[in-house]
VOPAGU-2260 file (C-alpha; in pm, 1 decimal, decimal comma):
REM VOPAGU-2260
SITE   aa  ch    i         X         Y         Z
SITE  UNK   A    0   17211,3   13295,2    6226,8
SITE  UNK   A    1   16940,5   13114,1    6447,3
SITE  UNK   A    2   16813,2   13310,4    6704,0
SITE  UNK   A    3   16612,6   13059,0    6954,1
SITE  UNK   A    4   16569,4   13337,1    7236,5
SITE  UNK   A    5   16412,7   13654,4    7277,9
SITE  UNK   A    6   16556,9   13766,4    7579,0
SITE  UNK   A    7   16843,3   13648,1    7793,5
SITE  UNK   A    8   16864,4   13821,7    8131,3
SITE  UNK   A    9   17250,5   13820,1    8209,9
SITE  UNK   A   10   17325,9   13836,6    8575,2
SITE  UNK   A   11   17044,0   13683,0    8657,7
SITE  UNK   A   12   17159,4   13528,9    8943,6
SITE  UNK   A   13   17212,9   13870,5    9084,8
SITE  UNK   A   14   16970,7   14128,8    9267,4
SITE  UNK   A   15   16830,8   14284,2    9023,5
SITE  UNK   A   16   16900,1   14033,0    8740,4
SITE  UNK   A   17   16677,8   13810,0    8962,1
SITE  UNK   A   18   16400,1   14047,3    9001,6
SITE  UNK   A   19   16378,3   14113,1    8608,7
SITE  UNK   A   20   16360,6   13705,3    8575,8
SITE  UNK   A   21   16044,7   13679,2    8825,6
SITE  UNK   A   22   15916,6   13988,2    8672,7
SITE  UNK   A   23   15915,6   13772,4    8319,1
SITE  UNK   A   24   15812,8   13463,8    8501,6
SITE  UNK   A   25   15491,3   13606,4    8615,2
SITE  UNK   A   26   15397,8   13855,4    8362,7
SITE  UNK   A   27   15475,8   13678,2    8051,9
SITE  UNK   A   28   15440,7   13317,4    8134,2
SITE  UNK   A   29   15384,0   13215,1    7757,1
SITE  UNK   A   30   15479,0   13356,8    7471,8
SITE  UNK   A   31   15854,9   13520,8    7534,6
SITE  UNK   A   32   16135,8   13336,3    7463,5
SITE  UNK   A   33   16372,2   13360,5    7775,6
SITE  UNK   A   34   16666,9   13261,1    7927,5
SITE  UNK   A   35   16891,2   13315,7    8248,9
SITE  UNK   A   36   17273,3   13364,4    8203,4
SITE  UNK   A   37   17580,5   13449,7    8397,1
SITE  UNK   A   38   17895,3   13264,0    8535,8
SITE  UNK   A   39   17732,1   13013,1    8782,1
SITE  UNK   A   40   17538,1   12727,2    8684,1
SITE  UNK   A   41   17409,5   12599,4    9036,4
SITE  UNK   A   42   17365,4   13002,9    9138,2
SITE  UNK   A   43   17139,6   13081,5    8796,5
SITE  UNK   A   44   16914,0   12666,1    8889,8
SITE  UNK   A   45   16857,6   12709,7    9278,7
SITE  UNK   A   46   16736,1   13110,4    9146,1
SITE  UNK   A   47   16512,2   12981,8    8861,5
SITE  UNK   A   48   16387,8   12743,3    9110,0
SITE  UNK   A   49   16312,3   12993,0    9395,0
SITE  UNK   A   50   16130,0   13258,9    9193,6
SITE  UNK   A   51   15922,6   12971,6    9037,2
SITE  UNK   A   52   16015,7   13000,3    8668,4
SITE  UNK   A   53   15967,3   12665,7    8421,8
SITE  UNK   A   54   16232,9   12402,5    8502,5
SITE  UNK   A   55   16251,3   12444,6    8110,3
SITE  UNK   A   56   16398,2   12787,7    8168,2
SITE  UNK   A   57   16706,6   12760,5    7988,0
SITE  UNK   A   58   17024,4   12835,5    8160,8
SITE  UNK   A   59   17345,4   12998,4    7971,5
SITE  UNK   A   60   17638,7   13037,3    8144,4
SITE  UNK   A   61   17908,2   13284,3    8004,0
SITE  UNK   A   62   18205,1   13434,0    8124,0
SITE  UNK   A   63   18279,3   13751,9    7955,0
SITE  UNK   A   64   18632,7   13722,8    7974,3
SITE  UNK   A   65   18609,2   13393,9    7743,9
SITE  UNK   A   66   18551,0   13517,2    7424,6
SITE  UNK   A   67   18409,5   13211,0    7235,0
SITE  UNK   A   68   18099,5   13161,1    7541,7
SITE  UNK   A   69   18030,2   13532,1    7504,5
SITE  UNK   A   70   17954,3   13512,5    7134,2
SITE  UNK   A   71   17758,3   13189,6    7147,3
SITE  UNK   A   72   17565,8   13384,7    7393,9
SITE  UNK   A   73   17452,7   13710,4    7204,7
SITE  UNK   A   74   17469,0   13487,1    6921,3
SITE  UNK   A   75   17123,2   13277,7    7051,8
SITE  UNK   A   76   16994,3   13610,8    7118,2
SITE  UNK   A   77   16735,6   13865,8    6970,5
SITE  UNK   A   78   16795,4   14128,6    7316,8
SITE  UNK   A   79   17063,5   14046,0    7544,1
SITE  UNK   A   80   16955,4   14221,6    7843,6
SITE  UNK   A   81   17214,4   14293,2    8144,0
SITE  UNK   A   82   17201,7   14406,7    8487,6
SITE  UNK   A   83   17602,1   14343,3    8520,4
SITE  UNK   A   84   17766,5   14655,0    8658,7
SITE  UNK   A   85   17932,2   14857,5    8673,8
SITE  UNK   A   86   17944,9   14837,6    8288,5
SITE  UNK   A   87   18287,4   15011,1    8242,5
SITE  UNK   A   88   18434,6   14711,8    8425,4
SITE  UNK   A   89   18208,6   14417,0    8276,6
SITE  UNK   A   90   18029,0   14556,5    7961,1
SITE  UNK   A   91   18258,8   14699,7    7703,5
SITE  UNK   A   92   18316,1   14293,5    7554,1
SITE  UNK   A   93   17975,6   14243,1    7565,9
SITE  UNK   A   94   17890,1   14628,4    7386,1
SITE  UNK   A   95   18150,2   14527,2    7103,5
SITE  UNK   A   96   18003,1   14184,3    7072,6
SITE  UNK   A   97   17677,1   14294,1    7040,4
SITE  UNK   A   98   17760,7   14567,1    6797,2
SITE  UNK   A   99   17917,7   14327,1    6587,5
SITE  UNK   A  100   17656,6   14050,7    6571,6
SITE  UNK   A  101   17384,7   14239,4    6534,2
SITE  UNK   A  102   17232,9   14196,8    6890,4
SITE  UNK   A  103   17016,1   14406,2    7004,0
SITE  UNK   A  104   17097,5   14517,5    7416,7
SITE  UNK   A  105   16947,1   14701,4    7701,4
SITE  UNK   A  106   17124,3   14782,5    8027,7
SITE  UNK   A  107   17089,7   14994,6    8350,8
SITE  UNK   A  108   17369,9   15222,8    8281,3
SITE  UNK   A  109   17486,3   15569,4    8414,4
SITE  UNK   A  110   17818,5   15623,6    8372,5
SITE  UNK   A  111   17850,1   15853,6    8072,1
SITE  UNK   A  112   18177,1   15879,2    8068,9
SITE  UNK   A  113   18155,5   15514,3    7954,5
SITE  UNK   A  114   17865,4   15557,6    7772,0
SITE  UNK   A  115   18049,3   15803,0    7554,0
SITE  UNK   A  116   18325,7   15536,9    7481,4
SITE  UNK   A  117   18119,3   15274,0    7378,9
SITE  UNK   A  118   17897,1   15529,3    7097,5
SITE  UNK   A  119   18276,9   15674,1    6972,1
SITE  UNK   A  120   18343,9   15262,0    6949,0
SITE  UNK   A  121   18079,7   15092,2    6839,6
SITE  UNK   A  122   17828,6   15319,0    6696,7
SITE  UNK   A  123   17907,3   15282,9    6327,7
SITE  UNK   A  124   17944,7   14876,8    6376,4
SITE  UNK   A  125   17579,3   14876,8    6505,8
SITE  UNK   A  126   17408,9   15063,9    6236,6
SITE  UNK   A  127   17605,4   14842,3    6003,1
SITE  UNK   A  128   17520,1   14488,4    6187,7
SITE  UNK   A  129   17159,4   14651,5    6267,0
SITE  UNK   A  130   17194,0   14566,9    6696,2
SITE  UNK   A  131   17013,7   14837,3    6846,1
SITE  UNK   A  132   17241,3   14964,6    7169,8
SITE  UNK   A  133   17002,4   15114,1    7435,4
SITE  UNK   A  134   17143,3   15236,2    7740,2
SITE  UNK   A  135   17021,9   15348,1    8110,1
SITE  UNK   A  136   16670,0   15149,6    8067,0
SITE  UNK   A  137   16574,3   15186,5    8424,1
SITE  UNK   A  138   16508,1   15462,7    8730,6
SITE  UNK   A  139   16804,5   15679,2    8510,8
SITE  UNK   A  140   16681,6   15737,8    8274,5
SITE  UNK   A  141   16338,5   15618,0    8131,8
SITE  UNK   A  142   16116,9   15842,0    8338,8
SITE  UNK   A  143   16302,8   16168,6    8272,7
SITE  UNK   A  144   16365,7   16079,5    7940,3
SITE  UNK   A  145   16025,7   16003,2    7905,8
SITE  UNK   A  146   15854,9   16277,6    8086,8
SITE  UNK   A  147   16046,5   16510,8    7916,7
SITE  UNK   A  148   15958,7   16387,8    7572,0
SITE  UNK   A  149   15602,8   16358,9    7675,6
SITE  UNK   A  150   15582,8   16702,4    7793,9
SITE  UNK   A  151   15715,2   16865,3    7480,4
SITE  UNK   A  152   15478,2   16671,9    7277,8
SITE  UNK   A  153   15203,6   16804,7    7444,5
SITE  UNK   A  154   15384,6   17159,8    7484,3
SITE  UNK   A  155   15384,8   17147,8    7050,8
SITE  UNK   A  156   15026,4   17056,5    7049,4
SITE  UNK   A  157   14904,8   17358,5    7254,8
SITE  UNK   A  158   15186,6   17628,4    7079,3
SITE  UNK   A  159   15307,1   17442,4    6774,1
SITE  UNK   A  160   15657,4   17496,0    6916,5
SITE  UNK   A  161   15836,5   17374,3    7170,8
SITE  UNK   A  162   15972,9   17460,9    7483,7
SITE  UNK   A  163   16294,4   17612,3    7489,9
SITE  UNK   A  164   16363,7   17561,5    7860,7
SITE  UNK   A  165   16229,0   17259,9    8112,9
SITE  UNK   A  166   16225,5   17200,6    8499,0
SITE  UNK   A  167   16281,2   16836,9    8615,7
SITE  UNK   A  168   16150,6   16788,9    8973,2
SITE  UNK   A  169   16171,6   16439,5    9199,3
SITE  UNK   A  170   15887,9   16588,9    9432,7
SITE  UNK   A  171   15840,1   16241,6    9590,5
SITE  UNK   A  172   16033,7   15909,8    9610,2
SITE  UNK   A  173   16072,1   15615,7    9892,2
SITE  UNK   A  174   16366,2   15376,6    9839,0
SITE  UNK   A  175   16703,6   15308,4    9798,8
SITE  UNK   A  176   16945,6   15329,1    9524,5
SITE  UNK   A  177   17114,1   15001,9    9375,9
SITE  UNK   A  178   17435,1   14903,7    9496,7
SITE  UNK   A  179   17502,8   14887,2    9161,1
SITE  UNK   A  180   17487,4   15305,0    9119,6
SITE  UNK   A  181   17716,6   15336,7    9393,2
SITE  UNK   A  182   17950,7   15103,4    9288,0
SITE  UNK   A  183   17907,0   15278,7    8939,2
SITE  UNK   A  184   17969,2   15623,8    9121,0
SITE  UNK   A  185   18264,4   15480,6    9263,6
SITE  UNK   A  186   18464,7   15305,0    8926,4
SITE  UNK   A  187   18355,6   15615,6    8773,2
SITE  UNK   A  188   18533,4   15889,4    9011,0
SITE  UNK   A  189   18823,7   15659,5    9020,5
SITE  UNK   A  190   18826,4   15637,6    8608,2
SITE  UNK   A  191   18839,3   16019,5    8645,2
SITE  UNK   A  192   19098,5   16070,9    8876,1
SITE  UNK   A  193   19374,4   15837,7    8623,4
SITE  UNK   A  194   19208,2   16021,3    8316,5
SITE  UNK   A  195   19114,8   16433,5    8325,0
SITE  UNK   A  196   18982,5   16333,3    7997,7
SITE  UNK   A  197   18709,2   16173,2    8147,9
SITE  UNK   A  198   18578,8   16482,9    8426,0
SITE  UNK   A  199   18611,9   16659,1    8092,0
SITE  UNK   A  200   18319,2   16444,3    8001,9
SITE  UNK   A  201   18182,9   16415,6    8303,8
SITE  UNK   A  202   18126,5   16831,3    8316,3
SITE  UNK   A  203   17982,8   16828,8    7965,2
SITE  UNK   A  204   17617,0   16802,4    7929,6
SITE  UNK   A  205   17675,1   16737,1    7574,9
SITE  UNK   A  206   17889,2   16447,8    7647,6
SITE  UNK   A  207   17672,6   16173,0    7460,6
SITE  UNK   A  208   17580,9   16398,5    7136,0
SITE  UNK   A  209   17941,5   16373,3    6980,6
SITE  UNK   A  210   17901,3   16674,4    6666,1
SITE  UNK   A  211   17653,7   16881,6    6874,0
SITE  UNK   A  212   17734,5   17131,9    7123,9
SITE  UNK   A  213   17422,6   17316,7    7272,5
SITE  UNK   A  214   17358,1   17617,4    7515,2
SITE  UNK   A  215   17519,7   17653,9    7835,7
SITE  UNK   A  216   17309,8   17441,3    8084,7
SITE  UNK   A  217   17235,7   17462,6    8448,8
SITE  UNK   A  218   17499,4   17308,2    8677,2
SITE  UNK   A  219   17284,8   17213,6    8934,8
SITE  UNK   A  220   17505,8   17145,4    9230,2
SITE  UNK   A  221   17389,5   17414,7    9434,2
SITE  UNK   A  222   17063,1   17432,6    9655,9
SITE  UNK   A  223   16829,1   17770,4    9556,7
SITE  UNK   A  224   16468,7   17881,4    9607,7
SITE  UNK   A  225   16243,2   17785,3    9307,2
SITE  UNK   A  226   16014,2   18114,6    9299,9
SITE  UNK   A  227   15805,8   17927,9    9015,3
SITE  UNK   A  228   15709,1   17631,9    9232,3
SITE  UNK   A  229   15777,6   17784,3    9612,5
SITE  UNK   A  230   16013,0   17551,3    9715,5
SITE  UNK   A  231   16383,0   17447,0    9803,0
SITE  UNK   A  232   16548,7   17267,0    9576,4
SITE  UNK   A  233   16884,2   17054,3    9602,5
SITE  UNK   A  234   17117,0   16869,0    9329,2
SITE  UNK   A  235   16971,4   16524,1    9259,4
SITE  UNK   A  236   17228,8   16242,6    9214,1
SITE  UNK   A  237   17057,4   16083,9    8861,8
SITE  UNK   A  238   17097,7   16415,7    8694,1
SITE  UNK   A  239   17439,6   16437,2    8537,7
SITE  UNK   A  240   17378,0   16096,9    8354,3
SITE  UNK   A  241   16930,1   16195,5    8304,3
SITE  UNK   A  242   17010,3   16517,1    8168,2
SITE  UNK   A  243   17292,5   16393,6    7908,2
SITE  UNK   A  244   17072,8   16137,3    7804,6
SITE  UNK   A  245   16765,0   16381,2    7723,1
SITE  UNK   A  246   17002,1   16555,0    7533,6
SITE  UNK   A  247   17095,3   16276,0    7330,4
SITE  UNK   A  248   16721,1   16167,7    7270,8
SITE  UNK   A  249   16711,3   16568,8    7146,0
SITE  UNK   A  250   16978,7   16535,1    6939,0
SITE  UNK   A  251   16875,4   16156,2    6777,3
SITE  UNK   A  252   16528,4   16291,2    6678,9
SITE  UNK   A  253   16687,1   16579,7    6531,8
SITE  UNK   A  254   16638,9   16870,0    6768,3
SITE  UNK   A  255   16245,3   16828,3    6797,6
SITE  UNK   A  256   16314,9   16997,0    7106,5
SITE  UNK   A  257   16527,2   17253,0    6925,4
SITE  UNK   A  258   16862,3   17316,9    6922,8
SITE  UNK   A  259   16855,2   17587,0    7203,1
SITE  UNK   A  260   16705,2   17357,7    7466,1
SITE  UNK   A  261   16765,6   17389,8    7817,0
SITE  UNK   A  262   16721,8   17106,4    8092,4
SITE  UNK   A  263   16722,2   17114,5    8418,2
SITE  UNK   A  264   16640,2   16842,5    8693,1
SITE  UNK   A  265   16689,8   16874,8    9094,2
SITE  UNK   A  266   16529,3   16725,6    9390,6
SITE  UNK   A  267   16247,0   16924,7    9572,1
SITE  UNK   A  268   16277,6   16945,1    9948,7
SITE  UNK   A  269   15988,7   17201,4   10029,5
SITE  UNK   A  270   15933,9   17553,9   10157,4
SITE  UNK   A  271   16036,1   17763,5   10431,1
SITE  UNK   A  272   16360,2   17704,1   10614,5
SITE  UNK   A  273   16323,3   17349,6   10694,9
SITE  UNK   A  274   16292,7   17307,9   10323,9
SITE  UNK   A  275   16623,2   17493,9   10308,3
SITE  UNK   A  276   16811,2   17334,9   10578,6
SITE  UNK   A  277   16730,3   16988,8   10414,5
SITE  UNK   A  278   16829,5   17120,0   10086,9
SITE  UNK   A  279   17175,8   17172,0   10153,1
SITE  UNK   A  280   17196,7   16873,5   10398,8
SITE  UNK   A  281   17099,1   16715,4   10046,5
SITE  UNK   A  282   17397,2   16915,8    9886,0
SITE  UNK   A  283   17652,7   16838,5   10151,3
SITE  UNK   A  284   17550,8   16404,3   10134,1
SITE  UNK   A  285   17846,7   16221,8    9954,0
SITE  UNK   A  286   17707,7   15867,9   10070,5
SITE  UNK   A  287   17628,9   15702,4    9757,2
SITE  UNK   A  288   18004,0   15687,3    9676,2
SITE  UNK   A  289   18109,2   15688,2   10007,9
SITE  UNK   A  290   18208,7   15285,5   10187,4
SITE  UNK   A  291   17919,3   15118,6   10308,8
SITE  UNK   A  292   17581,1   15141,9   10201,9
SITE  UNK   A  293   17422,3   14886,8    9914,7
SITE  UNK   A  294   17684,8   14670,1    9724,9
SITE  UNK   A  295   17604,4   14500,1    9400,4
SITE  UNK   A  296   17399,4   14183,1    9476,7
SITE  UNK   A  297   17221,0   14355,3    9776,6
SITE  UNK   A  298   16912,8   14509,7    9790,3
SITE  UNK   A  299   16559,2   14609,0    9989,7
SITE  UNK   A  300   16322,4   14318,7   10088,6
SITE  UNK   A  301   16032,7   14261,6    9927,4
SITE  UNK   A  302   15791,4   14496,9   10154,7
SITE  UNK   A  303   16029,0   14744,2   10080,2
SITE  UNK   A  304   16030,2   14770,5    9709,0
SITE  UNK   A  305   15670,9   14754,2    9718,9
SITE  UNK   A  306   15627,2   15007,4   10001,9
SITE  UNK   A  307   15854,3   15270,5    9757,7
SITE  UNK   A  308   15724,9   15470,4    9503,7
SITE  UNK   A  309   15817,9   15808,9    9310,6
SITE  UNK   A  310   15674,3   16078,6    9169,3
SITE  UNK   A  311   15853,3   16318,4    8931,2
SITE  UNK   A  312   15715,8   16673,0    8765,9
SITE  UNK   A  313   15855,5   16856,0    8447,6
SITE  UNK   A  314   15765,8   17166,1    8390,7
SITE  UNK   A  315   15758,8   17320,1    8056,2
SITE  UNK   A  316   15801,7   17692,1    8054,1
SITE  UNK   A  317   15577,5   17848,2    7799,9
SITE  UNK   A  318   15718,5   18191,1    7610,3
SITE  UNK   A  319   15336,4   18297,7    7609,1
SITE  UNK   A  320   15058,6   18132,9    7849,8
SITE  UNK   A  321   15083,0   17880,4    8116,8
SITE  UNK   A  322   15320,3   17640,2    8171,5
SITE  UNK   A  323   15245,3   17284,8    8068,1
SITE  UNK   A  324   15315,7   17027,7    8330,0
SITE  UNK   A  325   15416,1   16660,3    8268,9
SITE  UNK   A  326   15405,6   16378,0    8570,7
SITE  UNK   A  327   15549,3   16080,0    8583,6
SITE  UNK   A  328   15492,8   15828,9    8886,0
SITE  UNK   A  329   15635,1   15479,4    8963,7
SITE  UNK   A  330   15490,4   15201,2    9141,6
SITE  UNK   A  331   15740,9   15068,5    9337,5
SITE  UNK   A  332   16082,5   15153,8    9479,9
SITE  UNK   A  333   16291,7   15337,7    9210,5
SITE  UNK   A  334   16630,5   15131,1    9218,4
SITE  UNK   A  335   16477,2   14787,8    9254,3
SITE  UNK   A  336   16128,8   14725,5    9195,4
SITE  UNK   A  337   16047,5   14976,1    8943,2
SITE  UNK   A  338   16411,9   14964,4    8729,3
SITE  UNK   A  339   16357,4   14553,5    8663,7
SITE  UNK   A  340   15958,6   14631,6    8511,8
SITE  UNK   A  341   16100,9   14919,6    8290,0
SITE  UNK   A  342   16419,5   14725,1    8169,0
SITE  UNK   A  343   16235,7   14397,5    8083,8
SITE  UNK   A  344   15949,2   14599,0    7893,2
SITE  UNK   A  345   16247,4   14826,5    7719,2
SITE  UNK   A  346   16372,7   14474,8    7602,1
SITE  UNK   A  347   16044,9   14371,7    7480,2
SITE  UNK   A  348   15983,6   14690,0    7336,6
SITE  UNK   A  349   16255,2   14634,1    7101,3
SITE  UNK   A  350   16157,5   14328,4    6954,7
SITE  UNK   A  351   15797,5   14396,6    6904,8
SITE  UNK   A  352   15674,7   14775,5    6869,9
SITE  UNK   A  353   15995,2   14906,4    6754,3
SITE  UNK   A  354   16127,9   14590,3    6573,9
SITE  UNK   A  355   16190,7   14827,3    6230,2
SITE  UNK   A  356   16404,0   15079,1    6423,2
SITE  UNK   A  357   16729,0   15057,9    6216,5
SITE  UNK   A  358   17068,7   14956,7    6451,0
SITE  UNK   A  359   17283,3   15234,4    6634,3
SITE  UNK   A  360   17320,9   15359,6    6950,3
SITE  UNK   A  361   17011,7   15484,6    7072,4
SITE  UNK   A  362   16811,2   15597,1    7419,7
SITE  UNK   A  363   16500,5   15475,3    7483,6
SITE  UNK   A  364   16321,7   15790,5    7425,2
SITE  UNK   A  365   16502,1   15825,0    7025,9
SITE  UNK   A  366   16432,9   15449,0    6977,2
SITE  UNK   A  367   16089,1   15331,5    7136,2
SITE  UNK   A  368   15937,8   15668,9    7303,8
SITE  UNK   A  369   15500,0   15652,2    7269,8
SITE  UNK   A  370   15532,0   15332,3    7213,8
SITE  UNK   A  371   15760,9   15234,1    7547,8
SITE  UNK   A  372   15546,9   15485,6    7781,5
SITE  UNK   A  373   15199,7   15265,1    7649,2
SITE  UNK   A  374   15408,2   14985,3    7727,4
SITE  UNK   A  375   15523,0   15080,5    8105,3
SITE  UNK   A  376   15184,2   15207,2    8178,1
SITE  UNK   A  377   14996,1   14903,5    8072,7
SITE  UNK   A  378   15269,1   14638,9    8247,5
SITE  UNK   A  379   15495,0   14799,6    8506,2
SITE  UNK   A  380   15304,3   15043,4    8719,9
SITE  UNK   A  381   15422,5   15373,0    8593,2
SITE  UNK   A  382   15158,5   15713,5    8521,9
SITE  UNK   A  383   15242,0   15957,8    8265,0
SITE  UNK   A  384   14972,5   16254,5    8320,6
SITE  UNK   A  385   14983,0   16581,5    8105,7
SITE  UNK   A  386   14833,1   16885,7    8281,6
SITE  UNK   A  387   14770,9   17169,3    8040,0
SITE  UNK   A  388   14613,8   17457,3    8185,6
C-alpha cells in the first residue's frame, strides 16, 4: 500500500486543527510530508492560504460517514492525526479504520469512557495490522503522563525502586480550555446518564488497563490542606482522564511503577484561608459542562495563547529520604497553543524515533516516552526539570 503522506491533520479547517497546520507550516517547512483534510474543500484552501502554508499543500476532503473517502484517506497515510471531537461522536469509524489498515493515529482525547471502547474494539486488530493508536496527545495527558514517568525514572536512579505513591500539582496555568473538552464533558455525561455502564467506568481509575485492577486511589473531588506542600488544594478537571492514562502507561510498561502505585493530581490554590475559600469555589465550578463558554471551532486570540503558560509539579514520595520532585512547564496556553505543538510532535514522534514500536493501543508515555519529552523540549516550548535533593 503506497503511503505518499506522513501526516494528515484532519479538521484542519477547525481551531485547533488550524493551529497544528501553521505549527507544521513554520516549523517543518521541508522535509514532512503533510496534508490538510476534513469535509470542506473551500474551508481547508482559504485556511492553507491564511496561515501561509505551500499552495502545494495537499487538500483531502473526507466525510467520515462515507466509508470509501475515509479509507482512501488513512489509506495515503503513515499518522492520521485528528483534532475532530468529541471523538465518541466522530472518531470510532476513523479508530476502526485505522486499526484495520495499519494507520498509525494521534488525537486529543479525554473521554475514557470512550477510550475504553475503542482498546476492548480495536486493540487486537492494531497489533495485528501494526497501526499504533495513541490517545490524549495534548494538555491531557502528555505532561502528566510525562512528568510522572520522568519523575519515577529519576526516583529509581536515586533508590533503585520506585515510588509507590505520587502528588500531581497544576501550581500555575493562564488560559482557557478547548471548546472541544467541554463539548467532550458534555457527550460524555449525557453517554452516562443512557448507560450506568459507562459512570461505572467513569469512577474506575483502572478503566483503561482492562486485566489489571490496582489499589484504591484518591478520589479527588474534595478540597483539603496539603501539609506536605502548605497549601489548599481543589479537584482539577483533567484528572479523571490524566490519572487513568498514567495508569495505563504503568500497566503497558509492565508495572515499572509497580503494581501498588498510587496517583494523585489536584489543582493548587495557595495557603491560608483565601487559599481555602478559592479551593472550594474551585470545587463548587460546574462551567466547563455547563451552556456557554468555548464551543468547538472557537478559541483565544493569538496574544492570548501566547500570553498563557503552565506549570505543573509531581512529587514523588520517598519511603526513606527526600522527596524527588519532577516539573513540567508549557510555553503557551494549555488548551490551544501548547496542545497543537505536543500533538504534531507526538505524530512525528511516531514515525521517526519510535518507528519500531510494534501496533496496539498505546499512550504516549508506553509508546514514545524519553524520546517524546527530547522531542517537546527541543520544538514546542515545554521544560521537564528533575529536582533531587
Amino acid at each position: 500500500m503506497s503511503r505518499d503522506i506522513d501526516i494528515i491533520v484532519f479538521g484542519a479547517s477547525g481551531f485547533t486543527g488550524r493551529l497544528v497546520a501553521e505549527y507544521l507550516a513554520k516549523t517543518y517547512p521541508s522535509g514532512v510530508r503533510w496534508a490538510m483534510g476534513g469535509r470542506n474543500e473551500q474551508k481547508l484552501t482559504a485556511v492553507r492560504d491564511e496561515i501561509g502554508a505551500p499552495k502545494d499543500t495537499p487538500i483531502i476532503v473526507c466525510d467520515t460517514e462515507d466509508a470509501a473517502s475515509l479509507k482512501a484517506m488513512i489509506s495515503s497515510t503513515i499518522v492520521l492525526l485528528t483534532t475532530v471531537g468529541p471523538y465518541q461522536t466522530y472518531g470510532s469509524e476513523v479508530v476502526a479504520a485505522c486499526a484495520e489498515l495499519g494507520t498509525d493515529y494521534v488525537d486529543l482525547c479525554g473521554e475514557p469512557a470512550w477510550m475504553r471502547a475503542m482498546i476492548d474494539a480495536h486493540e487486537a486488530k492494531a497489533k495485528a495490522s501494526g497501526a499504533r493508536i495513541v490517545f490524549s496527545c495534548g494538555f491531557d495527558s502528555i505532561p502528566f503522563d510525562l512528568g510522572v514517568q520522568l519523575a519515577q525514572e529519576a526516583m529509581l536512579t536515586r533508590s533503585g525502586k520506585p515510588a509507590r505513591n505520587m502528588k500531581g500539582r497544576v501550581r500555575k496555568m493562564r488560559g482557557t480550555f478547548s471548546g472541544g473538552t467541554a463539548a467532550s464533558l458534555k457527550a460524555t455525561m449525557a453517554a452516562a446518564m443512557k448507560d450506568p455502564g459507562i459512570m461505572d467506568l467513569l469512577r474506575n481509575p483502572f478503566a483503561l488497563t482492562p486485566g489489571f485492577e490496582g489499589p484504591a486511589q484518591p478520589h479527588g473531588q474534595k478540597p483539603y490542606f496539603d501539609e506536605k506542600l502548605g497549601t489548599w488544594v481543589a479537584p482539577f478537571v483533567m484528572a479523571p482522564i490524566n490519572t487513568r492514562n498514567v495508569h495505563r502507561t504503568n500497566a503497558l510498561l509492565g508495572h515499572p511503577y509497580g503494581k501498588d502505585f498510587v496517583y494523585e493530581e489536584m489543582l493548587v490554590t495557595g495557603p491560608g484561608d483565601k487559599g481555602k475559600e478559592i479551593a472550594f469555589a474551585v470545587a463548587g465550578d460546574k462551567s466547563l459542562g455547563a451552556e456557554g463558554g468555548p464551543k468547538p471551532g472557537e478559541g483565544p486570540s493569538k496574544e492570548e495563547r501566547e500570553a498563557g503558560f503552565y506549570d505543573v509539579l509531581f512529587v514523588a514520595e520517598a519511603e526513606a529520604g527526600p522527596d524527588v520532585q519532577v516539573v513540567v512547564t508549557g510555553d503557551r496556553d494549555p488548551g490551544y497553543g501548547s496542545t497543537s505543538k505536543m500533538i504534531t510532535e507526538a505524530a512525528l514522534c511516531l514515525i521517526q524515533e519510535a518507528k519500531d514500536a510494534k501496533g496496539g493501543i498505546w499512550t504516549p508515555g508506553a509508546i514514545m516516552g524519553p524520546a517524546l519529552r527530547a522531542r517537546l523540549i527541543k520544538s514546542a516550548g515545554l521544560t521537564f526539570d528533575v529536582i533531587v535533593p
